[in-house]
N, C-alpha and C positions, 0 to 999 in steps of 0.2 A: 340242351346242355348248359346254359346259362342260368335256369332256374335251379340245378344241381350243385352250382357251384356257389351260391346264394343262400343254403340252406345251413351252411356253418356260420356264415355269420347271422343269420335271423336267429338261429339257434343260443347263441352267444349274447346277441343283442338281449330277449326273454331272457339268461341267465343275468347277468348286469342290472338290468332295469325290475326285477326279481328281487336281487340281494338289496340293491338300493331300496327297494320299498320296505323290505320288512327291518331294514335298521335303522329307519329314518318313524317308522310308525312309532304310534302314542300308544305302551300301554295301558296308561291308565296311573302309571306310579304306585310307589306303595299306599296303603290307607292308614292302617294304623300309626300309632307313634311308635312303638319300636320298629317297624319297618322302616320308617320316614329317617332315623336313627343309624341303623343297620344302611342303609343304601349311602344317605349322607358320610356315614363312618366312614365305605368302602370306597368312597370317591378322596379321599384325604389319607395322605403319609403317615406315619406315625414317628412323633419327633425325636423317640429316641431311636426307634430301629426303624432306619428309611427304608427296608423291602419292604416289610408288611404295611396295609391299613390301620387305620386307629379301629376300623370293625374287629380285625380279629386278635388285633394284638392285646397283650397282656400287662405290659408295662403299666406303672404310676400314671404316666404322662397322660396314655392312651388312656387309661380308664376317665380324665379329667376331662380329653375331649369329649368323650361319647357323653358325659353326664353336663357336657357346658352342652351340646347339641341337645340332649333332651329338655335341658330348660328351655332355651330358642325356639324349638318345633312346640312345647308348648304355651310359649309365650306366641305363639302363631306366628312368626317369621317363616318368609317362605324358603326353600332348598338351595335358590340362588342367593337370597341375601348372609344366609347362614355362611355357606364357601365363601362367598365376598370378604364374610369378617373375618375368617381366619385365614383367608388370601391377604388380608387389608394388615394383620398381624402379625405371619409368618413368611410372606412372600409366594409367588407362584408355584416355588418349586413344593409348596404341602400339599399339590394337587396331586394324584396318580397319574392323572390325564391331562394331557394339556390342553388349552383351552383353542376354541377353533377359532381365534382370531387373532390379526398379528404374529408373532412368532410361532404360535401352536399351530396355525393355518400352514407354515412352511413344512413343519413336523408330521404332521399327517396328510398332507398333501405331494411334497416331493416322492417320496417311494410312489406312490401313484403316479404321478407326470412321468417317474423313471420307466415303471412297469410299460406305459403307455408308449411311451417312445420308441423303447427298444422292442414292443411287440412290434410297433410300425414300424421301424425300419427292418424289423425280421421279417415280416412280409413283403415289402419294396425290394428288398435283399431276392427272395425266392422267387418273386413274382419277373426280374429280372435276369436271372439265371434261366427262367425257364423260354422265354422268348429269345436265346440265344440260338444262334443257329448250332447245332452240334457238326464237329470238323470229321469231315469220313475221310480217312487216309488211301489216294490214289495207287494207283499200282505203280506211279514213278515215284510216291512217298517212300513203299515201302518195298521197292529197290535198291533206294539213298539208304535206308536202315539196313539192310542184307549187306548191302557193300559195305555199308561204316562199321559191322558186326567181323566179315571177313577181314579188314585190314588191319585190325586188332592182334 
């Protein structure tokens, strides 16, 4: 009965250890220069319209970054120096993403500790309820109910 009940969370554990792997893998990055361009774009704001990327956007501005990134990528900078300069220019917030350390570690990391918590205590929760003895009403209980039903 004990190997049965082990088997949701092994289950669980393979999914976890699963998604961790394949979004932590290398694929290999883009190769070309437009690509190297195009991915670098889509990781960066666009300064006049903060929803979009400078990849797909249309603006003046955007078209300025994408052609300062193609000089960069081919002047052989690499993808992090490249973000750096226009982190270094515009501030953090030109990123889409925020960055996984320091305050961007609290940004994508809290929802997760959140997730984490309240799944644990939802099982502590359940797992508690159920080791509770259940109350079975006596037949002097439920004469005290008849009478307190009658004097109504």
């Amino acid at each position: 009965m004990t190997k049965l009940r082990a088997w949701p969370w092994i289950a669980l554990a393979v999914v976890v250890i699963g998604a961790l792997f394949v979004a932590t893998r290398d694929d290999g990055g883009p190769t070309t220069v437009n690509d190297r361009v195009r991915s670098i774009g889509s990781e960066l704001r666009c300064p006049d319209c903060q929803s979009q990327s400078v990849a797909i956007s249309s603006t003046a501005s955007a078209r300025a970054v994408r052609a300062d990134i193609r000089r960069r990528v081919e002047a052989g900078q690499s993808d992090g120096e490249i973000k750096r300069a226009f982190v270094d220019t515009y501030s953090e917030s030109f990123l889409l993403k925020p960055s996984g350390s320091g305050l961007g570690w609290i940004v994508w990391g809290l929802p997760v500790l959140a997730f984490v918590l309240g799944a644990g205590g939802l099982v502590l929760t359940l797992r508690r309820w159920r080791r509770e003895p259940r109350l079975i009403a006596t037949e002097a209980d439920e004469a005290l109910v008849a009478e307190a039903r009658n004097d109504r």
